[in-house]
Residue, then its C-alpha position, 0 to 999 in steps of 0.5 A: x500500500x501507498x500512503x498519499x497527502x489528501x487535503x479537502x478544501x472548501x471553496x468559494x466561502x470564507x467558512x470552513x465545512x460551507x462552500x463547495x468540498x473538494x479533495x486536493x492531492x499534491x504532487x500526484x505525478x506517479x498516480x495512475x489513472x485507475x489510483x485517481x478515479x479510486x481515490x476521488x471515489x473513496x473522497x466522496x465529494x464531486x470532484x477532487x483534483x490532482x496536481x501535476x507537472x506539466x510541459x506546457x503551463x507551471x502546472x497541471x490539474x485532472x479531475x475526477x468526479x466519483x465515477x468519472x474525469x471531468x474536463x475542468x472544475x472551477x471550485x477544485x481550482x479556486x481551491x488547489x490554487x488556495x491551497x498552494x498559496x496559503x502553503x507558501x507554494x506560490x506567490x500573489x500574481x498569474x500563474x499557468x494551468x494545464x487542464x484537459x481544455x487547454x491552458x488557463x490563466x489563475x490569478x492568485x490576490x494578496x488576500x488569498x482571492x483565487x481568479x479563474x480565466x475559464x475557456x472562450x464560451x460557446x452559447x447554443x439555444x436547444x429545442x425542448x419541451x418546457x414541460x420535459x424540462x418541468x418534470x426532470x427539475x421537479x418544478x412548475x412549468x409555469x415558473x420556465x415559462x414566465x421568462x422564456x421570452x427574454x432568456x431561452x433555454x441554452x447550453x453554455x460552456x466555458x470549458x464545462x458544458x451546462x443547460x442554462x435553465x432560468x425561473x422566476x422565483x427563488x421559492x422554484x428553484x429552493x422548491x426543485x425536486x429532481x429526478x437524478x435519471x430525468x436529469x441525466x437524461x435531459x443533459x444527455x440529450x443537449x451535450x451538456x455536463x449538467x444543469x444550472x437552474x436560476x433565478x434573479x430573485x436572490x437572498x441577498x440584496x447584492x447578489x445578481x441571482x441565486x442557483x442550483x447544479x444538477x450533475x447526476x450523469x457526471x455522478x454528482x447529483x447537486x454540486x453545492x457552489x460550481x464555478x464552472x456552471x457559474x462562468x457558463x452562467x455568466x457567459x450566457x447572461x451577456x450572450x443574451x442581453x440579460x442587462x442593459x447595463x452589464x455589471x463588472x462582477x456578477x455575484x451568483x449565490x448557491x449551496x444554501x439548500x444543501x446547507x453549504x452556501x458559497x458565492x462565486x464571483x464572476x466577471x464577464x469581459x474579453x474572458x471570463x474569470x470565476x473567482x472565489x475564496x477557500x478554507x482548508x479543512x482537512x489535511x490527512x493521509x489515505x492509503x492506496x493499493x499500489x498501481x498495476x503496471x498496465x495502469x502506469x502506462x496508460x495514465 
């Protein structure tokens, strides 16, 4: 058996055991695949991060859900890239990542505030029934109906892609009961990763909207606080002329109805960039079966 550093690090809060959990596991190089997937799996929370070197930026991440890899994970970055600053690891100032979509910019503040240039977006409307759409997310149809008009049904990705789903109040989407097969089914069937449901009525005055992610294919049935859904958001609010007057910094709310409320902070330019804080909660050790030799080859 091998013993590995295992941190989980809670991201886009301020607070520890709030936000979105992610695992963290330093100087993964020597991992195999099969050893990644096992361990995010054992770790239990959406997605957990390895750290690696890299050729081409000044690291490399993977991700993994539980069951599968992702192509990129806003909350595990805010919170490996917390991470190494607090430890001294890197200093304020641009860095460079290496994820499966490509290289990203990371901005790390004095502060501890970690800024992620997500990927260039890509916004398409889909042809679905508001009624289909009702029935996975167990809410009123009447609910996606009442701001169909201005904002349509999209998927948006910023490097994850996500079916952007708007409702008039708050009490829909804290009232959303939804069926994890239907859901996996809808996204499927748009190529999306997920589905971000939101409304503009917001707990907070200064909050732009308030939002629920719902990955049940990716094997993550509600993902607390997402920074990927929240670019893609971000991404598609400006697409469709949400404002008249775009603000600089979005402010999304999420997580409060599985007791894990987080922020995360967008700004929708030139690029998109995903900010966010994160506490670091647990630092342990976890031991692994050692790799098998065809596992080492092909990861």
């Amino acid at each position: 058996m091998e013993t590995r550093r295992i941190l989980q690090v809670d991201a886009f809060t301020d607070e520890p055991l709030a936000g979105n959990p992610a695992g963290v596991v330093p100087n993964a190089n020597d991992l195999s695949e099969t050893q990644m997937q096992a361990i995010a799996n054992e770790m239990a929370v959406s997605e957990t991060a390895f750290l690696l070197e890299s050729d081409d930026a000044d690291r490399r991440i993977r991700y993994f859900t539980p069951t599968q890899e992702v192509d990129l994970c806003g909350h595990a970055t805010i919170a490996s890239f917390a991470w190494l600053a607090e430890h001294g690891d890197i200093e304020p100032g641009t860095s460079t990542l290496e994820a499966n979509v490509g290289v990203l910019e990371i901005d790390v503040e004095a502060d501890g505030t970690v800024w992620m240039t997500q990927d260039a977006p890509t916004i398409r409307e889909v042809d679905l029934e508001y009624g289909d759409v009702a029935d996975a997310l167990g809410v009123n149809q009447a609910g996606l109906e009442g701001v169909s008009a201005d904002l349509p049904l999209a998927v948006s990705s910023t490097g994850l892609p996500f079916l952007q789903v708007p409702i008039t109040y708050l009490s829909d989407v804290g009232g959303a009961e939804p069926d994890a097969n239907a859901v996996a089914t809808l996204a499927d069937r748009v190529g999306a990763a997920g589905v971000y449901l939101f409304t503009f009525d917001a707990l907070e005055a200064e909050s732009t909207l308030h939002g629920r992610a719902f990955a049940p294919g990716a094997g993550v049935p509600e993902d607390p606080v997402t920074g990927t859904a929240s670019g893609a958001c971000g991404a598609y609010l400006e697409h469709f002329g949400a404002f008249d007057d775009f603000p600089e910094e979005l402010r999304l709310e999420q997580g409060h109805y599985v007791d894990r409320p987080g922020l995360v902070r967008v700004r929708v330019g030139d690029q998109v960039q995903v900010g966010g804080r994160a506490v670091t909660v647990l630092d342990g050790s976890l031991q692994v079966p050692e790799a098998e030799a065809d596992d080492i080859l092909e990861a």
